[in-house]
BAFI-337559 format. One line per 3 residues: number of its first residue (from 1); their letters; for each residue x, y, z of C-alpha. Coordinates in Angstrom, 2 decimals, m for minus. Layout:
N
NUM	a	X/Y/Z  ...
***
This chain:
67
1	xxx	m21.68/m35.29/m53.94  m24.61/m35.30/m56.37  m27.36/m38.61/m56.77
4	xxx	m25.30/m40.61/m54.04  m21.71/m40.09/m56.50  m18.31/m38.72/m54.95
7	xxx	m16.14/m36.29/m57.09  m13.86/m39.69/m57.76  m16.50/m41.81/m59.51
10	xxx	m17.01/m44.19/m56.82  m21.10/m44.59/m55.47  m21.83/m44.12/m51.91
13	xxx	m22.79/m47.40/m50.16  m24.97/m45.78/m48.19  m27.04/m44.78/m51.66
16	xxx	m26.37/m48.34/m53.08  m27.86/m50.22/m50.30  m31.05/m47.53/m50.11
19	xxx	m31.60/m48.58/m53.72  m31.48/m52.36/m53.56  m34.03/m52.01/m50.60
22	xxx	m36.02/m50.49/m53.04  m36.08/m52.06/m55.75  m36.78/m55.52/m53.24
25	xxx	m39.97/m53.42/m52.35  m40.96/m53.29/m55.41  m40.15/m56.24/m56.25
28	xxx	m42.03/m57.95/m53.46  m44.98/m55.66/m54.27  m44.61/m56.64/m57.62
31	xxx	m44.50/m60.11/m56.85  m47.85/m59.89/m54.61  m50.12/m58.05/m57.37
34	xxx	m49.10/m61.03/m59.80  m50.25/m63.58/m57.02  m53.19/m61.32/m56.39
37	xxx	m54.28/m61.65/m60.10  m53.15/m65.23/m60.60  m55.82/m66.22/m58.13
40	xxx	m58.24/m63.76/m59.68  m57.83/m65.29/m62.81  m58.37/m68.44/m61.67
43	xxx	m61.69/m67.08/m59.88  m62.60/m66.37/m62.67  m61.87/m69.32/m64.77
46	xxx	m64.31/m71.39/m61.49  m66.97/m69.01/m62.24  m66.90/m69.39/m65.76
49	xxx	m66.77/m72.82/m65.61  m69.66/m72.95/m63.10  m71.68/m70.81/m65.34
52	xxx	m71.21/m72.84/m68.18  m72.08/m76.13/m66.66  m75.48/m74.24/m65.49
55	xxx	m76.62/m73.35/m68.63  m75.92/m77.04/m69.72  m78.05/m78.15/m66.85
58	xxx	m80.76/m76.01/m67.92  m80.60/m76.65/m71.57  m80.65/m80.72/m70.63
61	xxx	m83.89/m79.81/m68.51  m85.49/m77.61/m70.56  m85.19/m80.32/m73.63
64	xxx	m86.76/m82.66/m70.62  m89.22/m80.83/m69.58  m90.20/m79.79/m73.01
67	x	m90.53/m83.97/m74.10
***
């Protein structure tokens, strides 16, 4: 046997079902980093967002104070 194969062609079950588990390991892994950066990115997108509307604020009182 060499890589899980018998002499005859056929795969080992035993090396078939270590595989799938895995590959569903990475998967799932896979699967949390994605999530992990989704909500990173949309962090990120709040913070932007938050920065933006503070430089409005202090453009709008700066053109107040200024008048």
């Amino acid at each position: 046997m060499q890589c899980g194969i018998h002499s005859t062609g056929s795969f080992d079950a035993r090396f078939i079902a270590a595989t799938l588990v895995k590959v569903q390991s990475a998967m799932a892994l896979m699967q949390g980093v994605q999530q992990v950066s989704t909500l990173l990115q949309k962090e990120s997108n709040l913070m932007m967002a938050i920065s933006e509307a503070r430089m409005k604020a202090s453009s709008i009182a700066s053109v107040a104070w200024a008048t």
